[in-house]
N, C-alpha and C positions, 0 to 999 in steps of 0.2 A: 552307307545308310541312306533311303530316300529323306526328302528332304523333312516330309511332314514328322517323322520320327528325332530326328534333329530338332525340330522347332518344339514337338513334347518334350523331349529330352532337356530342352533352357528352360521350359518353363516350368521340369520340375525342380531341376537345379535355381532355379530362381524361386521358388517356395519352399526347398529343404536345403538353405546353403550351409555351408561348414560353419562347426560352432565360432572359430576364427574368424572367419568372414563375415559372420554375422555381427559379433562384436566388434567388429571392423566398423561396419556400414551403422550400426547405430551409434558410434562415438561420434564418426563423423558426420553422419546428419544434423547430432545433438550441437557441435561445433558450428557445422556452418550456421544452421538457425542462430545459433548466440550473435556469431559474428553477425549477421548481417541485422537483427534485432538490435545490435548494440548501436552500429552504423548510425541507423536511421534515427534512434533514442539521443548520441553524442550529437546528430546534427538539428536536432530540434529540439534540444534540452534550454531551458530557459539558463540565458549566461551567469544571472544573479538572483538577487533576490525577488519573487512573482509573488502575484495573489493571483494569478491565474491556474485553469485546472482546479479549484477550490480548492491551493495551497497557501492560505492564510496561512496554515499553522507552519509552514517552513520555517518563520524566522524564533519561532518558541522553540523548537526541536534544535534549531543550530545554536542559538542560544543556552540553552539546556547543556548541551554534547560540551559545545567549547571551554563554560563554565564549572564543567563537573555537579550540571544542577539537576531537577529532575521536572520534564516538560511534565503538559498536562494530563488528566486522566486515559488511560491508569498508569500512564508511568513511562511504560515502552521500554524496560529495562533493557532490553538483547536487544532491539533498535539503537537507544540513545548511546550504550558501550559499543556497539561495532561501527556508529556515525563516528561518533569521539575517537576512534582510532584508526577509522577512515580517513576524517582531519586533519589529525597528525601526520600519518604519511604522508598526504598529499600537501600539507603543506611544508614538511619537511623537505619532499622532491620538488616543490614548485613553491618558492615562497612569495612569489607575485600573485599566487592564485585566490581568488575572493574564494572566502568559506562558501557562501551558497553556492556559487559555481560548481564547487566540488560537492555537496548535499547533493543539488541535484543528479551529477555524474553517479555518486552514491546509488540512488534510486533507479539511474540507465542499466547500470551495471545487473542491480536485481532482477530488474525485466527481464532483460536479453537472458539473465541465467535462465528463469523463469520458462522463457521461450527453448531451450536448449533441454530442458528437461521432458516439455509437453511435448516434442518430438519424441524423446525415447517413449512416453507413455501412450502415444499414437501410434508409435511402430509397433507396440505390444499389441494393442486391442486392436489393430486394424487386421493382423494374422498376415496369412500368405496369398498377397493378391500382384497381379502386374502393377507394378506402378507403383511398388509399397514406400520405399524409401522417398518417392515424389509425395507422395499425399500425405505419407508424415512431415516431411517439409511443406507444403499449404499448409497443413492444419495448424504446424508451430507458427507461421508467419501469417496465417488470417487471424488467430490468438493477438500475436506482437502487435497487428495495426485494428484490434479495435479499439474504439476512441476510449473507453474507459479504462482500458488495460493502458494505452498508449499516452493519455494523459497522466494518468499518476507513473509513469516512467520517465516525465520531465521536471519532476519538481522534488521538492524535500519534502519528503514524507512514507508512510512508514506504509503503504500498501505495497508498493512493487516488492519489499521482503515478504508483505503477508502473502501474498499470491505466489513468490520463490516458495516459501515453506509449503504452503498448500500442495501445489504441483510435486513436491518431494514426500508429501504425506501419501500424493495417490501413488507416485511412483513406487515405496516402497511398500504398501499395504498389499498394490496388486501384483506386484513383481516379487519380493522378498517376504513375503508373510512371515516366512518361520521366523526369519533375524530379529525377533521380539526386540531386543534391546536398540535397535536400529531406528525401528519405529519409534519406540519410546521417548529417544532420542529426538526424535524431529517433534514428533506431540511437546514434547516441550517444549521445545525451540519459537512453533507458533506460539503457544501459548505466554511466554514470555516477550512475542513482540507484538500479538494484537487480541484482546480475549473473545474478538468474538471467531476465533480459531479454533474453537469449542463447538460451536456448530458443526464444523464438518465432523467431529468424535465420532456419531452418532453411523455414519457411512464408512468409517475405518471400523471402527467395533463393530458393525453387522457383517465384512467382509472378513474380518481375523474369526470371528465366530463360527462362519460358514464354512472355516478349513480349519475345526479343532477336531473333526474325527479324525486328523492326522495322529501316528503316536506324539505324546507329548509331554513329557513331566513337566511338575510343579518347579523345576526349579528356574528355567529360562522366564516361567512371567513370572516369578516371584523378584530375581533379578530386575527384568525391564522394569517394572514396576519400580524397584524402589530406585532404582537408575534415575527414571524419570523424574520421579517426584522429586528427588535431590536433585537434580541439577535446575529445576523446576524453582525449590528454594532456594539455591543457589544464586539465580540470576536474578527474584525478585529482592533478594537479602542486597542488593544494591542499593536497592530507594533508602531504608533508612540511612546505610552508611553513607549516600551523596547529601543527603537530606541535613543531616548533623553538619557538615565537612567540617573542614580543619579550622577548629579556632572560630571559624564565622560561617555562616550556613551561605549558600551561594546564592544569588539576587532572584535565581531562576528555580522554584521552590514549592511547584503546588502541593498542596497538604502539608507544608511544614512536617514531612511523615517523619520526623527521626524517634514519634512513638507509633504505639497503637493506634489511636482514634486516627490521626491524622493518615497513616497509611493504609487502616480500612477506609477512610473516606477516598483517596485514590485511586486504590485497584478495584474498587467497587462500583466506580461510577457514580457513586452518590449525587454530585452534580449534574448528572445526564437522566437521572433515572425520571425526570417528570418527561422528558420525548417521547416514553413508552406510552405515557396516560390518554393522548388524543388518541382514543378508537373511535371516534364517533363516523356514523356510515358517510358523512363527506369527504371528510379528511382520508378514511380507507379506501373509498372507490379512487380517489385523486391518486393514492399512492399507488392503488392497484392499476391505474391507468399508467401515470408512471414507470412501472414496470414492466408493462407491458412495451411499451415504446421502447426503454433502456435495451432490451433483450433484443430486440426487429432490429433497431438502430446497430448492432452491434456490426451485424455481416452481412445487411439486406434482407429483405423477403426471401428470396434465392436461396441464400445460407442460411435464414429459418428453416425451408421447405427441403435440404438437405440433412438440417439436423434433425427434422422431425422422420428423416427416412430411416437414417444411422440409427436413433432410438428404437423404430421399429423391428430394427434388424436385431437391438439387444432382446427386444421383449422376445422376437421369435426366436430365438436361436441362444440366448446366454441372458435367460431370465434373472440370475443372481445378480448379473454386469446392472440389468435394468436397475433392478433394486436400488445395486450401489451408487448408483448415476444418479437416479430418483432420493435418496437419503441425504445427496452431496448439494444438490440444489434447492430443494424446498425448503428447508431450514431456514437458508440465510435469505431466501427470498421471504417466507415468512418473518423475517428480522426487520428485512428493509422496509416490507410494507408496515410494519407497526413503528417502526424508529419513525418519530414526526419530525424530522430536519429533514430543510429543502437540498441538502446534500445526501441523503441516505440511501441513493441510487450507488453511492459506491459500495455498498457492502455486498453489491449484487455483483461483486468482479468473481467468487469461486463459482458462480452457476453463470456467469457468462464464459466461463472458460469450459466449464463439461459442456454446456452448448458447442464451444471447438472441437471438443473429439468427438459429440455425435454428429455434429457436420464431414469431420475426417472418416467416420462410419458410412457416413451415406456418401460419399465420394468412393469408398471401397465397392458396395454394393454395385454402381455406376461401372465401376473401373471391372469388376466381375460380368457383370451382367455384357460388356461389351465386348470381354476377351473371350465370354463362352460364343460368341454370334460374331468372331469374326471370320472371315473366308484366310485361306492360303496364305494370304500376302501381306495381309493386314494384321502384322505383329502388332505395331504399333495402338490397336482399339482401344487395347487394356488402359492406355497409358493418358489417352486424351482426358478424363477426369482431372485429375492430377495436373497438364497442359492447360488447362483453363482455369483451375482455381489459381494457378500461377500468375499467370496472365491479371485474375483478378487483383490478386495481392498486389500488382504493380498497377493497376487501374487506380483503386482503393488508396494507397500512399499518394498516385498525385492525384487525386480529387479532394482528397482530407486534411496532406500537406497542408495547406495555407490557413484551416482554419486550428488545424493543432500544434504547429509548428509556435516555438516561443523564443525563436533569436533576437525576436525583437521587440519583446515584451521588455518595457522597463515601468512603468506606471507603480511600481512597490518603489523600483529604489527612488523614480524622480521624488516620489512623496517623503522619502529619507532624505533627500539630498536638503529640499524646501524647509525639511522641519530642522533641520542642522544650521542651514542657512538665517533661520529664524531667531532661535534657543538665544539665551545669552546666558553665564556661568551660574549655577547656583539655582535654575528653574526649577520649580515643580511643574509638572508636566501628568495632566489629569486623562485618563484617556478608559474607553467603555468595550469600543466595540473590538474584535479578535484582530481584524487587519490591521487597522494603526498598532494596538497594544504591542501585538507580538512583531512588527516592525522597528517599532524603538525598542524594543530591547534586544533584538537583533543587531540596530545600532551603535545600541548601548555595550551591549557583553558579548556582539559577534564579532561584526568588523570591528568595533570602539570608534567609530566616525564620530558618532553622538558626543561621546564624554569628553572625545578630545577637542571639540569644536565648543560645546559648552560643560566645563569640568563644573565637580557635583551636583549636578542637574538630579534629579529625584524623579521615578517612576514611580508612578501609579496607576492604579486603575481600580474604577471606580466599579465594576460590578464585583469586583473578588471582595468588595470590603462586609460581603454580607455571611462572610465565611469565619469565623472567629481565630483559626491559623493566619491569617492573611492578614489582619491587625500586630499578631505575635511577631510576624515575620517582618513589618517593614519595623517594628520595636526594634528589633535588631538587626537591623541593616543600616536604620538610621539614628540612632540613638540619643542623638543632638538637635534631631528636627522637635520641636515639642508639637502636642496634639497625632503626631502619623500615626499610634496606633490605634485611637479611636475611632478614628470616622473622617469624612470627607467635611463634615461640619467643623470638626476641632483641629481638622487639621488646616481648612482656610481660615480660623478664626485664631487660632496662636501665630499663622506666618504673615497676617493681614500689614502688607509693610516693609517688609522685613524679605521677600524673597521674591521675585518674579514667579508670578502662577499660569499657567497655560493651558486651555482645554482643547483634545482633536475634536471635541466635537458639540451640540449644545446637547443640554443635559437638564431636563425637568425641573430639577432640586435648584439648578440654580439661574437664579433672573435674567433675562435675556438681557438686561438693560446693566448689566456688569459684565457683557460679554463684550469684547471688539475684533472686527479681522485681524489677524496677525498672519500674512504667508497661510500655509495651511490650517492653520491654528487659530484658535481665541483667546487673546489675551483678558484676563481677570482684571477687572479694575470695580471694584467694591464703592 
């Protein structure tokens, strides 16, 4: 056989391989990306407990899991039970091991999956090109080291599942559409650990819609459906039963939900819902600005001007794909720009991920466009795309290493250690803003450093008190303090004397001139 009919010959064998082979090479592409996403996650996961990455809320969430309580809105039911039993293993196999240590490990582990899946769903939409199985690999591992993806895969907190689930939403809409119950299954699964996993609905139901001229009876979506929904109730029928617990409601308790009102104020957001109210055109253009940067920032200009190719190559050639890709990211970026918290660029993590597969789009395009123009000898053209996005991937980890790397972040626990160091038994301990709150009680009901260093020390916090569950709740937590469930007035005025009182920070309501330093703290002296 001359040579050039041999080199067609691989290249069509390398566009039509055997269905074994094929399912070969995308298990293991899916694998290596995890492994090496995990790597890089395990070596720059913050050791303990951080406020960095804008994981304040880590130490509520481990709190929450270890207590059997229920963190704050809405709940995170499928989060806080699979944290809770990630805990226990891991502290079972490792009893030295600090909880947050392992939270975080928790949240590498999702990533990396995360990263392992956007490979198989790049290997699908990129089709038969040289270089396929390399530019699914870029595409998962420029995914794994953007900063937003890469940041919430080192701390405690519940996006590295929401963006697992996500990635597993498109995998099976686009790849298994018929397996209704499949899907149903994982729509649930988001939607019990982040709600605003409802957004993407919107691009899964335009895509199952798109392939119902298939034959179809009623009875597989009558099934998924009611699959769904039940396991749906299922997972949130948790809040009230942790809500009640046994005997005594557990420290860690927003919304008191063990009824109604309190567990529609929960899964509702009710707390959050005034974020939505700043639309005013400053506040909008800021966030529109914002997000704009978030998305550039992600993979450079470079990997914009690629994903805007990969895009173009859906609109010309797989207008439905456009659609679907277009449905998956507007939504939540329309989310983030009306959500008015200076954090609400992370909601922008499922449209900075279709951003990845249109950039592994236009990597394709590239890697086509170079194996149709190469000469004789130049097998290799196809392939150079894929070679440099590589390249990049490792450019990208040591440039951003240092400033998202968290092995040596400690500034949450030194603040633990100081407020420990401080406490004497029997404190009240008055506190506002999210980073301290949910630090002592991390303290307090994670490690127990807190309680065992000063025993019955009393948490509070003073902005939940405008919640009327939140008076109920330390009622019965502390039953012996008098004044705790009224208010921050009745509660300094029946222990005036009588209990050591401490604020983390100063606070309007009360006189600067009864404040004193104490370590991190202000001691109360009336």
């Amino acid at each position: 056989m001359p040579r050039r009919r041999r080199e067609v010959s691989a290249a069509a064998a390398d566009r039509h391989p055997p269905v074994s082979r094929a399912l070969w090479n995308g298990a293991a592409i899916a694998l290596l990306s995890t492994g090496l996403a995990f790597g890089l996650y395990w070596f720059t996961a913050a050791s303990g407990l951080t406020w960095a990455h804008d994981g304040a809320d880590g130490g509520d969430l481990l709190a929450a899991a270890l207590t059997g309580g229920v963190p704050h809105p809405s709940g995170y039911p499928l989060y806080t039970a699979l944290l809770q039993g990630w805990l226990r293993i891991g502290q079972a196999l490792a009893p030295s091991a600090e909880a947050a240590r392992l939270g975080n490990l928790f949240s590498a582990l999702a990533a990396a999956l995360s990263a392992g899946v956007t490979a198989l769903v790049a290997r699908y939409l990129i089709g038969p090109v040289p270089g396929r199985q390399a530019i699914a690999l870029a595409t998962a591992l420029l995914w794994t080291v953007s900063p937003l993806q890469w940041s919430q895969a080192l701390i405690t907190e519940v996006y590295a599942l929401h963006m697992l689930l996500a990635a597993l939403l498109a995998w099976t809409v686009l790849t298994q559409p018929r397996r209704l119950l499949l899907v149903a299954v994982v729509m649930a699964l988001g939607l019990a650990n982040h709600l605003t996993f409802a957004l993407l609905l919107p691009a899964a139901g335009y895509w199952l819609w798109r392939g119902s001229a298939h034959p179809r009876t009623a009875q597989p979506v009558a099934l998924a459906l009611v699959s769904g929904l039940s396991l749906l109730v299922l997972l949130y029928a948790r809040i009230p039963v942790a809500a009640a617990g046994e005997g005594s409601p557990p420290p860690v308790n927003w919304g008191y939900a063990d009824g109604w009102e309190g567990f529609w104020w929960l899964v509702s957001g009710a707390a959050y819902r005034g974020y939505l109210a700043d639309l005013s055109g400053a506040g909008v253009a800021a966030r529109i600005g914002g997000w704009a940067q978030t998305l550039t920032g992600q993979y450079t200009v470079v990997g914009l001007a690629l994903a805007g190719l990969g895009l173009m190559l859906w609109d010309r050639r797989r207008p439905a794909l456009r659609t679907f890709g277009l449905l998956w990211a507007l939504p939540v970026s329309a989310y983030a720009v009306a959500y008015s918290t200076w954090d609400s660029r992370i909601y922008l993590l499922p449209a900075t991920w279709m951003l990845a597969l249109w950039l592994g789009s236009g990597l394709s395009v590239l890697a086509a466009w170079l194996w149709d123009r190469r000469d004789g000898r130049a097998l290799w053209a196809g392939y150079a795309p894929a070679v440099i996005a590589l390249v990049a991937v490792a450019t990208l980890v040591a440039t951003r290493l240092p400033e998202m790397s968290l092995r040596q972040d400690d500034e949450a626990r030194a603040y633990l250690a100081d407020v420990v160091a401080t406490l004497e038994p029997e404190s009240i301990v008055v506190s506002g803003a999210d980073a301290e709150t949910f630090a002592l009680w991390y303290g307090a009901w994670g490690s127990g450093v807190l309680l065992e260093k000063a025993p019955g020390a009393m948490l509070v916090n003073y902005a939940l008190y405008q919640f009327p569950w939140y008076g109920r709740l330390l009622g019965d937590l502390y039953p012996a303090t008098p004044g705790v469930s009224a208010g921050l007035d009745a509660l300094l005025a029946e222990n005036d004397g009588r209990r050591p009182v401490y604020f983390t920070e100063l606070l309007d309501v009360v006189p600067r001139e009864t404040l004193s330093p104490a370590g991190p703290l202000w001691r109360y002296t009336p």
